[in-house]
C-alpha positions in Angstrom: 39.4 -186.5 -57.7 42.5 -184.7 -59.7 41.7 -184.3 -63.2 43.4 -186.3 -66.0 46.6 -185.7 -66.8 47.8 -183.0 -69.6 49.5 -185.0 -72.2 52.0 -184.8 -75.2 51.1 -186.8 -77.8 54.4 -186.0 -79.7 56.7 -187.2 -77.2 54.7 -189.7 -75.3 57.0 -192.6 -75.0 59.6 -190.4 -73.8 59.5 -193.1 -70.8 59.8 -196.2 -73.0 63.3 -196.5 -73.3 63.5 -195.5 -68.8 65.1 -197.9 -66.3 64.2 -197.7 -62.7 66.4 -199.5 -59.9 64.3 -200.9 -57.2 66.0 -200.4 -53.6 65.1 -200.4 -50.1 66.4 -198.3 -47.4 64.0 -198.2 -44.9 61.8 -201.6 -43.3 62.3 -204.8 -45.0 59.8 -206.2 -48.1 57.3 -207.8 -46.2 57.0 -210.4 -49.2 59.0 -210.4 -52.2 56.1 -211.1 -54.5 55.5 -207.8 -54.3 58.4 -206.6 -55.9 58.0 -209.4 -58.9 54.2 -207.7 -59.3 55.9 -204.5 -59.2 58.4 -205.0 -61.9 55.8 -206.6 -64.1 53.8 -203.7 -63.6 56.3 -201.1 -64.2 57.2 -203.2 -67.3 54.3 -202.6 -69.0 54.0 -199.4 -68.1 57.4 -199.0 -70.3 59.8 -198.9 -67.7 63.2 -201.8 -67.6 64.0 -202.5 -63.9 66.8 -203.6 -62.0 66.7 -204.8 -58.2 69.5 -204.1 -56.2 71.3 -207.0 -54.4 70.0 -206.2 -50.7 66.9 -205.3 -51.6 64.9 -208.5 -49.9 67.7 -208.3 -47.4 66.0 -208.3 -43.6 68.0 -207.4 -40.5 65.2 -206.7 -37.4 62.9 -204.7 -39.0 65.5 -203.7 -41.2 66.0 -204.0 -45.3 69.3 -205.3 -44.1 72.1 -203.6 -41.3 72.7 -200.2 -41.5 75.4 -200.8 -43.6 73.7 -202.8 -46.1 71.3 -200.0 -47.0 74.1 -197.8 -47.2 76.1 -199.7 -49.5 72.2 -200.3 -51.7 72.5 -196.1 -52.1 76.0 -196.2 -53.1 75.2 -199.2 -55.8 72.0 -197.0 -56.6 73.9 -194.0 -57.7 76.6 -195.5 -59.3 74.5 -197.9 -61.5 72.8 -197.1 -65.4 68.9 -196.6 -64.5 68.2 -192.9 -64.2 65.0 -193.7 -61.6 65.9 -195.0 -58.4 62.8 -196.0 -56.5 62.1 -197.4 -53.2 60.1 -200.3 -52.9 58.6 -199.1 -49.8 58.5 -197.1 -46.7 58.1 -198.0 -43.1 61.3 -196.8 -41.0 65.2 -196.4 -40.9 66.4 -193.7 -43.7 66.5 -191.4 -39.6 69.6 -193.7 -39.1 71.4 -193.2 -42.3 71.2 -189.5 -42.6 74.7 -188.5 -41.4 77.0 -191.3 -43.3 75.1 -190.4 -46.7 77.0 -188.9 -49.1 74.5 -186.2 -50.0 76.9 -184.5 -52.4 77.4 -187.7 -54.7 73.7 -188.3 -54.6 73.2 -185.1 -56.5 75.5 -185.2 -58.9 74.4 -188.7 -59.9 71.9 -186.4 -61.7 69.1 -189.9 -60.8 65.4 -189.5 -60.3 65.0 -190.6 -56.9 61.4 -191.6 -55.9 59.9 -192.6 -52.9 57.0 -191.9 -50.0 56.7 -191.9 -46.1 60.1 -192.8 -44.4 61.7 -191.5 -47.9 60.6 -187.9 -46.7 63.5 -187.5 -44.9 65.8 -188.5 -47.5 63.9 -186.3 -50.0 64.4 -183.2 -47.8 68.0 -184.1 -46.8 68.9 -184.2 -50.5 67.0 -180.6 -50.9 68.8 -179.3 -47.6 71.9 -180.9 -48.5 72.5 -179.9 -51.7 69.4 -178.1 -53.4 68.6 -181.2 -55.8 65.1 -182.1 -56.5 63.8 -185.6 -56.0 60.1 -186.9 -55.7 57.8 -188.0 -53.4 54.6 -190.5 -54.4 54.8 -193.6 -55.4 56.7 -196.8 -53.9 57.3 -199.9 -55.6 55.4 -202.6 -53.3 52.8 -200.2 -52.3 51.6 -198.8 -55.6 52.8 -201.4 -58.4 52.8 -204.1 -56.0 49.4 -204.7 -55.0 46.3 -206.2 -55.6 45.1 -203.7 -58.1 47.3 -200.7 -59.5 45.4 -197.4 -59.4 45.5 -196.4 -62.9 45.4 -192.4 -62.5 48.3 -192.6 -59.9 50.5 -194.6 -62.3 49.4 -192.0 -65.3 51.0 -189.1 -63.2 54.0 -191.4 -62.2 54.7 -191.9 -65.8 54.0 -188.3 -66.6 56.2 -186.9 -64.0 59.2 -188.5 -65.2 58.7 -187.5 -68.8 58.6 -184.3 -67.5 55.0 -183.9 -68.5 53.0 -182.9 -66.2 52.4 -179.6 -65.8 49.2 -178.7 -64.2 48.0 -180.8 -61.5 44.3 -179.5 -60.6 42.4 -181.3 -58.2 39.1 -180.4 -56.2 38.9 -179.2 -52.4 36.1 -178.8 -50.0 38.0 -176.0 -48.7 40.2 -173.9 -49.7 41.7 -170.6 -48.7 42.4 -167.6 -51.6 45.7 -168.1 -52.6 48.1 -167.3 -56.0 51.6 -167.8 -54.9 54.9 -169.2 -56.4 57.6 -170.9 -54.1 59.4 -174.5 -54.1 57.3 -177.0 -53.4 58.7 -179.3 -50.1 57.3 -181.7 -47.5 56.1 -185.1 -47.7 54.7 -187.6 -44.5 54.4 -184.8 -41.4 55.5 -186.8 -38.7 59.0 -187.4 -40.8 59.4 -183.2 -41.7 59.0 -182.8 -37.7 61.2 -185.1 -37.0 64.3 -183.0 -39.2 63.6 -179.6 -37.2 66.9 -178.4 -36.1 68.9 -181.2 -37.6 71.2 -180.2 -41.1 68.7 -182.4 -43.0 65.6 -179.9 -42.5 65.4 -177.5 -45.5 65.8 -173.8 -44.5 63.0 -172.6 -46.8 61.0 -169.2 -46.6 58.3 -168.3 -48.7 58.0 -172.3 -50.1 54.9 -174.5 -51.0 54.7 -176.7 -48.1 52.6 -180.0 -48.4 51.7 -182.8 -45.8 50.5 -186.2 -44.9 49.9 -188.7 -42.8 48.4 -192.1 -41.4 47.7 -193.5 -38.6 48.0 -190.5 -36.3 45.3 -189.2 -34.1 44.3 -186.1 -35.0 45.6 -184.6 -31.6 49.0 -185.8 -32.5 48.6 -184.0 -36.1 48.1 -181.0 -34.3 51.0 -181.4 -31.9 53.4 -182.2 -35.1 52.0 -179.1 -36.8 52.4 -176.6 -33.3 56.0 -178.2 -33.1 56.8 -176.7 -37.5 55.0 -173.8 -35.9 56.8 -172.7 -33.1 60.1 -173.7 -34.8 59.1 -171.0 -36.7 58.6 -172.7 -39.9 54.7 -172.6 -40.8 54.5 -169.1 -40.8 57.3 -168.6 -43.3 55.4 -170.8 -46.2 53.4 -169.1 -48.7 51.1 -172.3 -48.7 50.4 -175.2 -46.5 48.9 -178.2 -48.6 46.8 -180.6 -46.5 46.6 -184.3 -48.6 45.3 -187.2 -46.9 45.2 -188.1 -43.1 44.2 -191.8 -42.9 43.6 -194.5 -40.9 43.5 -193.2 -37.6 40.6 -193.8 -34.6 39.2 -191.2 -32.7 38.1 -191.7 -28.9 34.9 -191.1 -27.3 36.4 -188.0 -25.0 37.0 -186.5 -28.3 33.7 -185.1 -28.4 33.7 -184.0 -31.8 37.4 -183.0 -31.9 38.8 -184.2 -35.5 40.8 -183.7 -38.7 38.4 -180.2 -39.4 39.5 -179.2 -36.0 43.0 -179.5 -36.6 42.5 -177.8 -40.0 40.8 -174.9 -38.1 43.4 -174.3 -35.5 46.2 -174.4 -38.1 43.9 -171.2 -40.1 43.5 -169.3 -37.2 46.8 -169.3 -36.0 49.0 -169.5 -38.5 48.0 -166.9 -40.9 49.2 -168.5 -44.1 46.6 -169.6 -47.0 45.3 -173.5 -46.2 44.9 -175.8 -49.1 42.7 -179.0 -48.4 42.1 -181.9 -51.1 45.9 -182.5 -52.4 45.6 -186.2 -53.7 48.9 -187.3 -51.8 49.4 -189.3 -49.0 49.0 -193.3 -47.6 45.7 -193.9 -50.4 45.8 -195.5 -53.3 45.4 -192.4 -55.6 48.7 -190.2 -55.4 50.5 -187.8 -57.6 54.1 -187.6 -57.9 55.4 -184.6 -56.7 58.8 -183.4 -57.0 60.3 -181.8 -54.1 62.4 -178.4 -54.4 61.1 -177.1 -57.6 59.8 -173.9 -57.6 56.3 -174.1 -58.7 52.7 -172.5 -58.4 49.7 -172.6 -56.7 46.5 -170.7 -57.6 42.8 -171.4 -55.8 39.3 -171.0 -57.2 36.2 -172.0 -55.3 36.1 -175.4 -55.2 39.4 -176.3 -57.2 43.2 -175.8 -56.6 45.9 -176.1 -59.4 49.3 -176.9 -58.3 51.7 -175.7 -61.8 54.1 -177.8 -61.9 56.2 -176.8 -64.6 56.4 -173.2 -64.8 58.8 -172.4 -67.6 56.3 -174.2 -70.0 53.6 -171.2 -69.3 
């Protein structure tokens, strides 16, 4: 479990006067009470919302054509909220890549959040343009819900206050490591899916962090070989391992799992392996934001991502 986050008492409701516009470019909300729960949520938590007009919108799978979604990210940049949040993952941003305007995303200067599918628009923006965004939390999944875990919507609100700085949490197994580099990644099978397109970000020497659900183990491997061989593992200072859910292993396994995996990446790749980050398809998440430079630093049994590094 990460540890509580470091808070400002001075400037704590920084966030209380924050809007956040609720749109979906990826699959469509599978039930719009989700969003109503999500708003209420977010409400209390100090945050106005808006929801944009396509956002319930459902074309196939689809939160609308693609020219629907397109036209939600134009409204999204062009409207007063400074967050602009996904309500969920699932698939489609692949489509939209090339007709995005990745220049007049960035200089909206808006938060954008989201998780999963929203990896690829997080690292197009970064590729694109250099801008930072954030990957974590999603309307439906985290605010939406039954129950709303509380430490993941602490380090949602503290992320955009600016406030959190240290993020420590504990791992089972870690590697040595005190580096500096921007932090980049997000949902594996969506960074493998960018290598060799425009939207891949041509980082050396960066914090790279992953996750995953519902992939067999094997085919975790077979993403990772793939950033690998593209030559882009080896160039990290960091790989950061989160969570890896939901998958089921088969009888010729024969012992063959996540550890496995994890072992083949260290003896290969020879670039410090962090286990334990609390990011991924579970209900506890930080909120990370993608192409900042920040630190890591390992001691037995405990990693510390530093997120803000002008503050130490």
């Amino acid at each position: 479990m990460p540890q509580a986050p470091h808070s400002h008492h001075d400037h704590h409701n920084h966030h209380a006067s924050r809007g956040i516009y609720l749109f979906s470019p990826s699959s469509a909300v599978a039930q719009p009470k989700t969003v109503e729960k999500a708003r209420d949520r977010l409400g209390k938590l100090g945050f106005k919302t808006a929801v944009d007009r396509t956002a319930l919108a459902v074309h196939q799978r689809f939160a609308g054509t693609d020219k629907q979604r397109l036209a939600a990210i134009s409204r999204a940049i062009k409207q007063k909220h400074p967050i602009v949040m996904a309500t969920r993952g699932g698939y489609g941003l692949s489509r939209l890549l090339p007709a995005i305007d990745w220049r007049a995303v960035a200089d909206s200067g808006k938060i954008f959040v989201g998780q999963s599918d929203f990896t690829a628009f997080n690292l197009a923006l970064l590729a694109q343009t250099g801008a930072v965004s954030y990957a974590g939390v999603s309307a439906t999944h985290d605010f939406g819900g039954p129950r709303m875990d509380p430490l993941t919507a602490a380090l949602f609100c503290e992320a955009m206050q600016g406030e959190l700085e240290v993020l420590g949490f504990e791992t089972e197994d870690a590697d040595p490591v005190d580096a500096r580099g921007v932090l980049w990644g997000g949902n594996l099978a969506m960074v493998a899916s960018l290598v060799g397109t425009p939207y891949m970000p041509k980082l050396r020497g960066g914090i790279l962090f992953l996750e995953d659900v519902a992939e067999h183990p094997f085919r975790v491997e077979r993403m990772l070989i793939h950033l690998w061989q593209a030559g882009i593992l080896q160039r990290q200072k960091a790989i950061v391992l989160g969570c890896f859910t939901d998958y089921r292993l088969a009888p010729h396994d024969q012992g063959y799992d996540m550890p496995s995996v994890v072992a083949w990446l260290r003896e290969n790749v020879k670039v410090p392996v962090v286990t334990g980050l609390p990011y991924g398809h579970v209900k506890m998440k930080a909120t990370l934001p993608i192409g900042r430079k920040v630190g890591i630093a390992t001691e037995p049994g405990m990693a510390h991502l530093l997120l803000d590094e002008h503050l130490h």
